[in-house]
C-alpha positions in Angstrom: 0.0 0.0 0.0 1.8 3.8 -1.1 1.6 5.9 1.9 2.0 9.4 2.5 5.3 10.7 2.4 4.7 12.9 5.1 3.0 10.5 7.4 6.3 8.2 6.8 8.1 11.1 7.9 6.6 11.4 10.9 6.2 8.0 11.9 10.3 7.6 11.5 10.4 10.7 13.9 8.1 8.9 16.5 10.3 5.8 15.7 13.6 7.5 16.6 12.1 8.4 19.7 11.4 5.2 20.5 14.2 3.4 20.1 16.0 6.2 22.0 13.7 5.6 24.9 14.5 2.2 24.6 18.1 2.6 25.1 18.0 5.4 28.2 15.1 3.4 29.9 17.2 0.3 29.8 20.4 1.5 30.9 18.4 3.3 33.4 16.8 0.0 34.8 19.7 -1.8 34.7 21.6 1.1 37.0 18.9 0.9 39.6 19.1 -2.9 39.7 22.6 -3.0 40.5 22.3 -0.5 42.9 19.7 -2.8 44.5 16.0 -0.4 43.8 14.4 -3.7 42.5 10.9 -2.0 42.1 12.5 1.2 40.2 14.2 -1.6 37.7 11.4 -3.3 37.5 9.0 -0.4 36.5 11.2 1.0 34.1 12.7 -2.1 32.6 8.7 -2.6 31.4 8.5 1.2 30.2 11.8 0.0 28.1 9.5 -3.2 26.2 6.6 -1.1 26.1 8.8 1.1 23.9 10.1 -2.0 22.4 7.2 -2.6 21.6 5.5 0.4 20.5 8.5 0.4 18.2 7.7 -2.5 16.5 3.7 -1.3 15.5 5.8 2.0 14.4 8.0 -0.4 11.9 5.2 -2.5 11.2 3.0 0.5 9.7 5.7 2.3 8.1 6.5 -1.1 6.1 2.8 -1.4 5.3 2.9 2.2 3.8 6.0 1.4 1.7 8.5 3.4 3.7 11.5 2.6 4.8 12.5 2.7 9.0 15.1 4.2 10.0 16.7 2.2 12.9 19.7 4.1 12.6 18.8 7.2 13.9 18.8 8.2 17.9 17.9 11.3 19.8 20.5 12.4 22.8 20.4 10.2 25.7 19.3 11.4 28.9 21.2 9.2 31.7 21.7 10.5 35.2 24.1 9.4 37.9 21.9 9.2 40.9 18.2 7.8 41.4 16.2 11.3 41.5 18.2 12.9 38.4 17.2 9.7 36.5 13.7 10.0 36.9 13.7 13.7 36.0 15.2 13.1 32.6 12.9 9.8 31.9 10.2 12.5 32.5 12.5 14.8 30.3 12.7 11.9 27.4 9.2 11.3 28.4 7.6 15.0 27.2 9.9 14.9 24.4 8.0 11.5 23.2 5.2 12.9 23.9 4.9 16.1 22.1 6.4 14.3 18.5 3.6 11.5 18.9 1.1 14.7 18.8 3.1 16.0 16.2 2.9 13.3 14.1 -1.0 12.6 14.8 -1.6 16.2 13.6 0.3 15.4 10.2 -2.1 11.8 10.3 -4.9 13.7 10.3 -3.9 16.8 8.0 -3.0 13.6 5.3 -6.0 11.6 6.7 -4.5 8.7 7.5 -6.9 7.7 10.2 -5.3 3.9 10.9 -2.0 6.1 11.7 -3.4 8.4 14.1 -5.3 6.0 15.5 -2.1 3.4 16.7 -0.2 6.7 17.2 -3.7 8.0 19.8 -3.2 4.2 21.7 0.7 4.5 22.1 0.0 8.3 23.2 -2.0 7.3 26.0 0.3 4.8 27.3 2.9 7.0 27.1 0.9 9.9 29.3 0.4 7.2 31.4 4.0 6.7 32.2 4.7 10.3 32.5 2.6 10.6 35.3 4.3 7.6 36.8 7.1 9.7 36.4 5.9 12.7 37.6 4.6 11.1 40.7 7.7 9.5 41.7 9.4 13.0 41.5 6.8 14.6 43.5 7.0 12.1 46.0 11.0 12.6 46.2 10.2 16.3 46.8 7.7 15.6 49.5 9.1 12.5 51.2 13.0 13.2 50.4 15.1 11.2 48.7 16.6 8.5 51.4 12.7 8.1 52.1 11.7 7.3 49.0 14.5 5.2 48.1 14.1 3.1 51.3 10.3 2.6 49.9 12.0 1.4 46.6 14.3 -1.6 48.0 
């Protein structure tokens, strides 16, 4: 099926997002596992196959439209050193994703390419999702402290 050129475009934007939250989310789980936050590792190493996976429907629909992905393509990692700076630039990498998925579901429905927006609406919604995740375990740091919350975390 000949898609959009546009709507390509856009979806390989969204896509390099992805697989650049893929990569910080990972490393960031990874770093709180070995530091011993076992319920930090295990939220985020899920936000890291969610991206995965939202990744793969990205692929999967620009192949259908006859475009190519481009997989070799990331965005600037965000990775912190301690526990609170980490989840401040997930939330960081978070917005970022957020505000090129409702970039790219304006350009779907400009071109009206309505099976487009409407996987890029789902994966939107997840991702909001996960930024108040985020944005609730930075509000708690500020209202509990830090040693607090990270006692809460082993």
């Amino acid at each position: 099926m000949r898609g959009n050129s546009t709507v390509i475009a856009a979806l390989n934007k969204v896509l390099t997002r992805k697989l650049t939250a893929i990569n910080q989310y990972f490393l960031h789980a990874r770093m709180f596992k070995n530091w011993g936050f076992a319920e930090l590792n295990d939220h985020i190493y899920k936000a890291s196959i969610k991206e995965m996976k939202h990744a793969d429907e990205v692929i999967e629909r620009i192949l259908l439209l006859d475009g190519l992905p481009n997989l070799q393509e990331l965005s600037k990692l965000y990775i912190g050193e301690e526990p609170h700076e980490m989840l401040k630039l997930d939330d960081k990498l978070q917005s970022e994703d957020i505000r090129y998925i409702r970039d790219a579901i304006s350009v779907c429905e400009a071109e009206k390419d309505f099976v487009s927006r409407q996987m890029l609406a789902d994966i939107l919604e997840q991702q909001e999702n996960h930024q108040d995740w985020l944005d609730t375990q930075c509000s708690l740091i500020d209202t509990i402290g830090i040693e607090n919350y990270l006692q809460r975390q082993l």
